[in-house]
Phi, psi and omega in degrees: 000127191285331198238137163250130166276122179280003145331294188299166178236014182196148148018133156238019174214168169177115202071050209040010149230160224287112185211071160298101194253119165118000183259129183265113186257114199251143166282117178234161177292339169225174197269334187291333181299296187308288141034288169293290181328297173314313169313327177249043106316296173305310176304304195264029154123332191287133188282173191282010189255352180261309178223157180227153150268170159212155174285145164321303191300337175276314204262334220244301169296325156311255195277324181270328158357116141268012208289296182252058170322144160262119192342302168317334214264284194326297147356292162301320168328310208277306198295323194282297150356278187296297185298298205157346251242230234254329198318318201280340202280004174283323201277344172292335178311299182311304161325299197285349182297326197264357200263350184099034154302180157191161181242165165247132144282128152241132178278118182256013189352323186229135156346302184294251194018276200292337180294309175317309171265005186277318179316327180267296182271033129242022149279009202251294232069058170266149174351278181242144113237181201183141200235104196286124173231176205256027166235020198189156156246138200236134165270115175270314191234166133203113175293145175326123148280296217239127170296067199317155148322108223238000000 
């Protein structure tokens, strides 16, 4: 990880990757989209030390970067991978970062937190969000990958 963000307020890795535990991390298709959100986020109440927009490029390139990984980190990554775990939500980050996304981080600590932003952001109509706890990633939004059989 190239940046650790003094945004955050509790750890921003964990099994050597990019894991902001307790943050709800919303996808938006542009950075004016994200942008916005923070704006009625900040309207409803969330201080500006609670929620950030950021650019794709910034997140992807930045905070989720491995470039100057250490052999132990990578590893846990290949190990992180292999289950199932944070490694695909990176690779959805990416997608959408090249596609010309960008994201919000909101600090959720507690449930009410997060009920409190969902209320908001899920009338924006982000990509995705998903919510770092600290055993688990919770999908909060997500679109379908596989399409059932009709």
């Amino acid at each position: 990880m190239k940046t650790h963000w003094e945004f955050f307020k509790e750890g921003d890795h964990s099994f050597g990757m990019f894991y902001p535990r307790h943050y709800i991390l919303a996808g938006f298709d542009s950075f004016a989209q994200a942008q916005s959100a923070e704006s009625e986020l900040l309207r409803q109440g969330f201080t500006a030390e609670e929620v950030r927009s950021a650019t794709g490029e910034f997140v992807v390139n930045e905070l989720e970067s491995m470039d100057d990984a250490s052999f132990l980190d990578r590893l846990k990554m290949q190990i992180s991978k292999a289950v199932g775990t944070e490694a695909g939500y990176i690779d959805d980050d990416l997608e959408l970062a090249r596609s010309g996304g960008a994201f919000l981080f909101v600090y959720a600590p507690t449930d009410d937190d997060c009920r409190r932003a969902m209320a908001t952001l899920g009338q924006l109509h982000p990509v995705f969000a998903r919510r770092y706890l600290p055993m688990a990633i919770e999908r909060l939004i997500y679109p379908a990958r596989v399409q059932p059989d009709v």
